[in-house]
N, C-alpha and C positions, 0 to 999 in steps of 0.2 A: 482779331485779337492781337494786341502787342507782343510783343518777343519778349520771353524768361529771360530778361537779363540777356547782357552781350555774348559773344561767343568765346573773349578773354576771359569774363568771369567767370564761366561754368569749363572753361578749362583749365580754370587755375584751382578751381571746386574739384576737379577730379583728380588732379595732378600732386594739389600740397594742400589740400582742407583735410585730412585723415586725422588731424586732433579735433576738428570737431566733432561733438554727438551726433549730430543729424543735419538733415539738408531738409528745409520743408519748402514745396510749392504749392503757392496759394495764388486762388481765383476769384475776382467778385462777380457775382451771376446777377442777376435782372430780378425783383421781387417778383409774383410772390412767390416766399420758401416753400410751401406746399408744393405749389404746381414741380418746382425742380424738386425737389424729394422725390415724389413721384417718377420721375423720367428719369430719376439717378438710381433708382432704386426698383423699378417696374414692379412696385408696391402700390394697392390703392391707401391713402390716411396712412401712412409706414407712422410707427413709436418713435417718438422723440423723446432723448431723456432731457433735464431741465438741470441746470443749475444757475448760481447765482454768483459773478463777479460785483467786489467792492473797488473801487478807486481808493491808494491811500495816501494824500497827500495833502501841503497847505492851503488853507482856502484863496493864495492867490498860485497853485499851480508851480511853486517854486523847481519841483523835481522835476514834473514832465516840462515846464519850460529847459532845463536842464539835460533831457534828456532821456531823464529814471520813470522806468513805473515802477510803482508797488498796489500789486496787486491780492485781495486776500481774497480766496477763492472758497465759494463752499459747495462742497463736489455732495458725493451721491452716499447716502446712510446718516447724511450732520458730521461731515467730516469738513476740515479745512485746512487748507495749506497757505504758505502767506509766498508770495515772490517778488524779487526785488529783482528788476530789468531794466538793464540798458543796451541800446542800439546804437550802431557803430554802418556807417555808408560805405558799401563798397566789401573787399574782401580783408587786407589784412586791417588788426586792429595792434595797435602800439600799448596799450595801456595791459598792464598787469592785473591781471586774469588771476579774481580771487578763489584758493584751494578751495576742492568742491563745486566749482560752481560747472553751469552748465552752458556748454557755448553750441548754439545753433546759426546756420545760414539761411534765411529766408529769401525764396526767388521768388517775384512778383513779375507781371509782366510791368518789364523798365526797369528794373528794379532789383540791386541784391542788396543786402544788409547781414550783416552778425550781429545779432543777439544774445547777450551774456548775462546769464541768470544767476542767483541764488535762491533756493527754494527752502523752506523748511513746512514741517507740522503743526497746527496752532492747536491746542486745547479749543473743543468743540465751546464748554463754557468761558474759556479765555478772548476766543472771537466773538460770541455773543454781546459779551460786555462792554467790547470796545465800540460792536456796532450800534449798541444801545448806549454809549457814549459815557457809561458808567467806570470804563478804564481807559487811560491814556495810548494810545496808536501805537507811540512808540514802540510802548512794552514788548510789541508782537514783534519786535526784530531783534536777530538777533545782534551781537558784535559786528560780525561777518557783516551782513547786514546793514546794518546803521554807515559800515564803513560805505559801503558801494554805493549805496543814494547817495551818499555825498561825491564819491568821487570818481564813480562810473560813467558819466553822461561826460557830456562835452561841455560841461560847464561845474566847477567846485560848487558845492552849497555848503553851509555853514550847517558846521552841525547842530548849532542851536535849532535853526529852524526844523529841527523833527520834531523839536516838544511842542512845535504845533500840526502837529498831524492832525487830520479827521479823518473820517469816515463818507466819503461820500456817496448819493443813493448809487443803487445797484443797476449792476447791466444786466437781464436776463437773454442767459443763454439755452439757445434750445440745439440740440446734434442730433444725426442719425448717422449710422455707417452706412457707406456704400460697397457692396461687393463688387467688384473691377472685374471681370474678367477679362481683362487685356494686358497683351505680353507686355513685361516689366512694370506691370501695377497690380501691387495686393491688395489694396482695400483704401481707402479714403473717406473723408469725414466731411458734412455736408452740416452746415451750423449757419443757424438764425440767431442774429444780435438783436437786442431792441433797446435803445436808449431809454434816459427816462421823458425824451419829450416825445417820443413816438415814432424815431428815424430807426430806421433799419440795413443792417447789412446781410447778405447773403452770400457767404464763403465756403467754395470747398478747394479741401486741401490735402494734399497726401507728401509720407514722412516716407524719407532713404538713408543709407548711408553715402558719404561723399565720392566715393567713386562709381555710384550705381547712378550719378547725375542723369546724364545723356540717355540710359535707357528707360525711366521711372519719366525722364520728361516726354519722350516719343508719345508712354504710352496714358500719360495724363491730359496729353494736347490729343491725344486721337478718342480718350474717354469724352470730350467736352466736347469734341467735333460729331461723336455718333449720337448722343444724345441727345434730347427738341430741351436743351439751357440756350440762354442766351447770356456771355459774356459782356460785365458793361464794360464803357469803354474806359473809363478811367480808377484806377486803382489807389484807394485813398485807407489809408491804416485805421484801425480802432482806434489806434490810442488819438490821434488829429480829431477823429469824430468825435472822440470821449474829452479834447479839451476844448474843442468848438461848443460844446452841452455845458460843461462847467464855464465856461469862460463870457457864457450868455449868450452865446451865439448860435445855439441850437436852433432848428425849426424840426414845429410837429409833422 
């Protein structure tokens, strides 16, 4: 398994990342999700709750070329939240960090990044409508919002191009928790992606705060080592898979 990121990075994570919310490390395991469920969980068939991510951007990909996801999520009871993300390489980010929003460090092996959110509520029939394409995407952002897809990512986008938003089909996500019993890991989340051409990813993952880096990571690398997962070898993001699908370049 590769290395979480260098040893500068996760020492500059424990030292000056204390404005950030949280620290997450994430793993991509070897299909099928079942069988790892299973060995992460020493459950036979363990409950998977379900939901359902939308992709919300123009049909040529203008934001995530850009950098931005916006994501509209419908979580568990027909509730939905809408988020608007962008990712930034490395540790510090120079860009002005909108009030409210939520800034996370994602370690991958090879790999860190910050993540700066804006999150909000969608009216359960407000999201329906736009997924059935009877109301404008836009709508569902808000100022805050509208502002950061343009001007969060590593590339300006013109505001015009929100008035062409869509809706595009959904990712089904399937999650189960793991209870960790290993020193400095409380629990971790173990999630099946399925595109809509049939690709799948297998990630789990567990959340810290920034100075608990080094021991949350000991005990995340010693979860993955005692358990029969098999880590792949190369770590590739949803959102690259989510714009290889849109972008026609998906395989079933």
């Amino acid at each position: 398994m590769g290395r979480f990121g260098s040893p500068e990075a996760l020492a500059w994570l424990t030292n000056h990342g204390v404005h950030a919310d949280s620290v997450e490390l994430k793993a991509l395991l070897v299909p099928p999700a079942g069988a790892a469920a299973e060995a992460l969980t020493g459950r036979r068939a363990p409950t998977w709750s379900v939901r359902q991510t939308y992709l919300v951007d123009t049909e040529a990909l203008d934001l995530l070329r850009a950098g931005v996801e916006v994501r509209l999520r419908r979580r568990a009871r027909g509730r939905f939240d809408l988020t608007v993300s962008a990712r930034h390489l490395g540790t510090p980010c120079e860009c002005l960090v909108p009030r409210g929003a939520r800034i996370e460090y994602d370690i991958v092996p090879g790999g860190v990044w910050q993540d700066v959110e804006v999150r909000r509520e969608i009216d359960s029939a407000t999201a329906a409508a736009a997924i059935a394409g009877s109301t404008k995407p836009r709508d569902l952002l808000s100022v805050t919002q509208c502002s950061w897809a343009c001007r969060g990512g590593t590339d300006v986008v013109d505001d015009a191009r929100l008035s062409e938003l869509r809706v595009h089909r959904p990712l089904v996500v399937r999650r189960v928790k793991v209870t960790a019993a290993v020193p400095g890991l409380r629990r971790a989340d173990l999630e099946h992606f399925r595109f809509p051409s049939g690709r799948e990813l297998v990630e789990l993952s567990t959340r810290c705060e920034p100075p608990e880096v080094a021991v949350t990571l000991a005990g995340f690398e010693q979860l993955l080592a005692e358990r029969d997962v098999v880590v792949a070898p190369q770590y590739c993001t949803k959102t690259s898979v989510w714009h290889d699908e849109l972008a026609g370049r998906g395989r079933p």
